[in-house]
N, C-alpha and C positions, 0 to 999 in steps of 0.2 A: 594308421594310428598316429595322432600326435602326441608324441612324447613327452610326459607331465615336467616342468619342472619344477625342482625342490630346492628351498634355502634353509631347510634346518639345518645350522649346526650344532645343535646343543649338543654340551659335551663331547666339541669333537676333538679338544686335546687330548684326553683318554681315547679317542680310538686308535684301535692297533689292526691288524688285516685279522688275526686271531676274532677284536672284536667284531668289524665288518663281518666276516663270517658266519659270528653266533649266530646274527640278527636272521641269516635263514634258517636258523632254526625253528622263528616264530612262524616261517612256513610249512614245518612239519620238514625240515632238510634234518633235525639233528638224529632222527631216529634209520639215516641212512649214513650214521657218520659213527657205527663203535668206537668205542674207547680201546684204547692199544691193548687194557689187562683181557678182554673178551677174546682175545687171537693168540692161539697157543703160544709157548715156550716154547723154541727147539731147542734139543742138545746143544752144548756148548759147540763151539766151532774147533774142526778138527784142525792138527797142525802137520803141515809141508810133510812134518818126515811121518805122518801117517799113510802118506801117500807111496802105495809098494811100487810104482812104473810110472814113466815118463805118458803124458798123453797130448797127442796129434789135435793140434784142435783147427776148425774151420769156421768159415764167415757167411754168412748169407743175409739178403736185405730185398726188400720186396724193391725200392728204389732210392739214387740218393737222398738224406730226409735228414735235416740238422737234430731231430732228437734222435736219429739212430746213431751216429757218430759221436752225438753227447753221452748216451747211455753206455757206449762201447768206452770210451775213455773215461768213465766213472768207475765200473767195474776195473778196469784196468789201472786208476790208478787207486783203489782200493783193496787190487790184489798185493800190488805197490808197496802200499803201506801197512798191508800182512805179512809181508815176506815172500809171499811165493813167487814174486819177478824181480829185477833188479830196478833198480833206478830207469826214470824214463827221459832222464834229462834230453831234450831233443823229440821227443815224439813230433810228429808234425799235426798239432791239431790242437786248434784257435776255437771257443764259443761261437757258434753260429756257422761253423762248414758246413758241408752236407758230406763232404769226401770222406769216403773211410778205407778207397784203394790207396793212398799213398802210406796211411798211417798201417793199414794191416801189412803192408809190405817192408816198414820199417820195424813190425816187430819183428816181422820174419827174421832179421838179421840184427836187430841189435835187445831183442827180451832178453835176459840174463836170466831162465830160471832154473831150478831144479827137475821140475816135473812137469812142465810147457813145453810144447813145441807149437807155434803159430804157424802152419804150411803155409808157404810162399801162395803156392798157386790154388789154393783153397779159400779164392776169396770173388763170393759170385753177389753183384748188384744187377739193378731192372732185370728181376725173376723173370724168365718166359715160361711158358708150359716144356717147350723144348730144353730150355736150361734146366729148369725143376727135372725133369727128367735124367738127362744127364748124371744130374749131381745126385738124385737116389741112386743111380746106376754105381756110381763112386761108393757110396756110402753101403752097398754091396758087397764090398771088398773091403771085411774088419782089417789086415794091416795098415790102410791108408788114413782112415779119418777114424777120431775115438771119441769126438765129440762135437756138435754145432752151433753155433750161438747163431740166432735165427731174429732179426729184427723184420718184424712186419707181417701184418696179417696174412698177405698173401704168402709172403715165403714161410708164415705158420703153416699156413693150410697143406703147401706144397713137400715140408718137410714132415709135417705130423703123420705119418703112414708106416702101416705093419710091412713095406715094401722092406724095409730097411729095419736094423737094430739099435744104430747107432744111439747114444744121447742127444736130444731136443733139447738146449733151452730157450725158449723162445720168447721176446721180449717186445714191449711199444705194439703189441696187437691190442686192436680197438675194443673188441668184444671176443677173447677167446672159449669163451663159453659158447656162444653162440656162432660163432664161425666152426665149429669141431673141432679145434686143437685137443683142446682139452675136454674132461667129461663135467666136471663139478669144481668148487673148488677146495676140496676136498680130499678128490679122487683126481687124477688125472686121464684117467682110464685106459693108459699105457703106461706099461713099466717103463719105455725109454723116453717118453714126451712129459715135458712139463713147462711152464706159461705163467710170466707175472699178473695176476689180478688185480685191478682194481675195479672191483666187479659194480661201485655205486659209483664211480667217477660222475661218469654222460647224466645221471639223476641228480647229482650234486649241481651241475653246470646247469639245466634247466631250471631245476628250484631257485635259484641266485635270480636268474634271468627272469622268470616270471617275477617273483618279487621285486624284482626292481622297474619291469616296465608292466605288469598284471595285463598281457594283451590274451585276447580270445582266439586269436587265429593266427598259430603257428606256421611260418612256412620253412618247406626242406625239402634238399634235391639230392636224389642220390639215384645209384645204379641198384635198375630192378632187378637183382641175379640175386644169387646164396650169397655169393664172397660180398657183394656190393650192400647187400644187406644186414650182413655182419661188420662191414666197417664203418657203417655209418651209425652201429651198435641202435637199428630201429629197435628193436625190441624195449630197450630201455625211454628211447623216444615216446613209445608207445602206452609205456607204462605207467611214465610222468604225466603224462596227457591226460591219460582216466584219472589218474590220481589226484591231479591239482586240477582239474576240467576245463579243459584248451581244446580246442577242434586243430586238427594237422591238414595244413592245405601242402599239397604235394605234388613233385614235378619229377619225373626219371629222369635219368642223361646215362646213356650206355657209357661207360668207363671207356676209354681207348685202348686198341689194340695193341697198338705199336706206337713209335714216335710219327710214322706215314698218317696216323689216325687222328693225332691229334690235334689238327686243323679243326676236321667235322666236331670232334667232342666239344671243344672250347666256343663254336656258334652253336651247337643245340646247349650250353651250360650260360652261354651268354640273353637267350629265347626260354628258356628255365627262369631265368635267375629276374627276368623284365618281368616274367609272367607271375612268379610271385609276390613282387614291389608291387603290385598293381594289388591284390587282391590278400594279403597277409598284414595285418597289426604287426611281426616283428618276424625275424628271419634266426633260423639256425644251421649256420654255412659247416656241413658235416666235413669230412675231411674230401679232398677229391686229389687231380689227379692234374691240378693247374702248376707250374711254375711258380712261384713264390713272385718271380719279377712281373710275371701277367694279373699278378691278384689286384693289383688296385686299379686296372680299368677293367676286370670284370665285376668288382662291386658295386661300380659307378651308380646302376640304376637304384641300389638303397637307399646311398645320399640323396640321388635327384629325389625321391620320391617321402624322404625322411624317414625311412625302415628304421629299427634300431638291427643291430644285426653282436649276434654270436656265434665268434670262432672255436669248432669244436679242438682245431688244433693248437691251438695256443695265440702268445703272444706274436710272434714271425706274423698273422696275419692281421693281427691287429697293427700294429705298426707299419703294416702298408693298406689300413683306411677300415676293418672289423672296427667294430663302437667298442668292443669289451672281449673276455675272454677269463679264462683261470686256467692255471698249469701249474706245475709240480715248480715250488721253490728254487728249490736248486735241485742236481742230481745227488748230492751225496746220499743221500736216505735211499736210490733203487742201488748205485755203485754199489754200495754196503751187501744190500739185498742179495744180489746179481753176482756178487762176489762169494758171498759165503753162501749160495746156492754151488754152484761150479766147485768149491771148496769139497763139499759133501760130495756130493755125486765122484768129484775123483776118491776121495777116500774111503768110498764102499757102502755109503747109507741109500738104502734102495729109493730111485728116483720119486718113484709114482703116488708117496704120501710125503714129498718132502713140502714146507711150508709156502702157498704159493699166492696169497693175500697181501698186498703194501701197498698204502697209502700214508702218505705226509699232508701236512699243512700245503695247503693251493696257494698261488699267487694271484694277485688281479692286475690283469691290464686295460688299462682305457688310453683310447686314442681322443683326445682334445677338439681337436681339430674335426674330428668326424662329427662329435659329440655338437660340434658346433652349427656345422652344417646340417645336421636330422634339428638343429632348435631344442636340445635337449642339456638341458646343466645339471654334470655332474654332485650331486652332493658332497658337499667340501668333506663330511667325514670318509666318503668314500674315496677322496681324492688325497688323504691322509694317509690311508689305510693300502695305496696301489703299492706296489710293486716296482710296476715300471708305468711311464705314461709316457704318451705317443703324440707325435702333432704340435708341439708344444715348441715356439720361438725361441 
């Protein structure tokens, strides 16, 4: 497809990202976007000294991933700024890391709280089956861990099990519904597991996308397995498809095994990603399993071929050559979340209906420079209304 371009700016001093936004509403996006009064109340938020015992808590992450490390230092310093830990002057953790072993090892030793204890040695990144294993095995044994903060699908999947009793909260999984963590969102369907929703996210980013390039042939690659199919949350892909009427042109790439594997992944995602520039109107780059420093020579065949392309992970890959993307503004709004979930669950409110729906206002990213090379100009209200913009001298 070549990509229309557009010079209206009317009224584009009034626009704001709020108002870029609306405009997919004229898509039918606004009936995937309730109003905050539609989502229950919870109880007021419980205080520190509601809390009768100290609890043991642990880390787990499917791999390192700059939003799991952001979401963990949101929560944490939103517990900060409850009360229930001390001052974090010194944490070691910058916007944009992906490390979350140095920072979990400094709570270990310098969190001042009441009723925290961060285990030193309960802190497991690139989940294996063998690790997963292990650490249900740990989690076994109620003196040692009393509670898990769990980023990522995969280490969703691997912790959500009746192996164990422990608390689950599990967060930055792509489609917990559909992967099993959770049952509903609603229910959780375990009294000890429970999972951030934002159950229309991947529908909101499609509907944005089709409105702004209206192409007929979708293309996406992901892994044809259960776990591989829940993170790339097909289901919702699939959904938006029949819905707005797009045909999905589709390529598999087995996920890697190991880091030994990840040679073969990256030529069959490199023979995927050729094969659908050639024959797809616009690309929807789902999450995978590339390096963030290798993402912009494997996008390469989009530009050659002028794809418009969206990153389902955010900005990080638009700003190494994705055209566009939307993600969560800032963290403070899951921090809050994530914080006063964890609050509850230590001070005795039963897990399994606690509130497990949050979404904020999205950001837009565009990359300039991409946008240049597909021969696509961005509309200046649109260019108003980013976020961040990428590519740009």
């Amino acid at each position: 497809m070549s990509p229309q371009s557009s010079s209206d700016a009317s009224g584009a001093a009034a626009m704001t990202r709020r108002g870029w936004m609306a405009g997919a509403a004229a898509a039918g996006l606004g009936v995937l976007c309730p109003p905050a009064a539609a989502l229950a109340t919870p109880r007021p938020l419980p205080s520190v000294r509601d809390v009768p015992r100290r609890w043991r808590v642990g880390y787990a992450e499917s791999m390192p991933y700059g939003n799991y490390a952001a979401t963990l230092a949101a929560i944490l310093g939103e517990l900060e700024r409850m009360g229930w830990i001390g001052a974090l002057t010194g944490m070691p953790y910058r916007p944009g890391q992906t490390d979350t072993a140095a920072l979990w090892s400094w709570l270990a030793t310098h969190a001042d709280s009441p009723v925290l204890d961060f285990v030193a040695d309960a802190h497991a990144t690139n989940l294996t089956p063998d690790g997963a294993a292990a650490l249900v095995r740990r989690l076994q044994d109620p003196p040692d861990i009393d509670l898990m903060i769990v980023m990522g699908t995969v280490a969703g999947v691997a912790l959500a099990t009746d192996a164990h009793r422990v608390p689950v909260l599990a967060f930055s999984c792509t489609n917990p519904i559909a992967a099993g963590i959770v049952a509903a969102e609603t229910d959780t369907g375990r009294d000890h597991v429970w999972a951030h929703l934002d159950p229309r996210r991947f529908q909101r980013q499609l509907s944005i996308f089709h409105k702004t390039f209206r192409f007929r042939r979708l293309g996406i690659a992901y892994d044809d397995s259960p776990t591989g199919r829940a993170i790339a949350s097909l289901p919702d892909i699939e959904a938006t498809a029949e819905r707005i009427g797009f045909e999905l042109v589709e390529r598999h790439v087995r996920a890697p095994i190991d880091h030994l594997d990840q040679y073969r992944y990256e030529v069959d995602l490199t023979a995927a990603w050729d094969g659908l520039s050639r024959e797809a109107d616009a690309v929807y780059i789902t999450y995978g399993r590339w390096p963030l420093d290798r993402f912009s020579s494997l996008v390469r065949p989009f530009l050659k071929r002028r794809i418009p392309t969206f990153s389902q992970l955010g900005p990080e890959e638009v700003e190494r050559g994705a055209l566009m993307s939307i993600a969560r503004a800032d963290m403070a709004g899951i921090g809050h979340f994530g914080a006063a979930t964890l609050a509850r669950v230590m001070a005795g409110e039963p897990l399994r209906h606690l509130p497990q729906v949050y979404f904020d206002t999205p950001s837009i990213a565009w990359n300039a420079a991409t946008a240049a090379a597909i021969g696509y100009r961005i509309p200046f209200p649109a260019l108003l209304a980013a976020d961040s913009l990428h590519g740009v001298l």
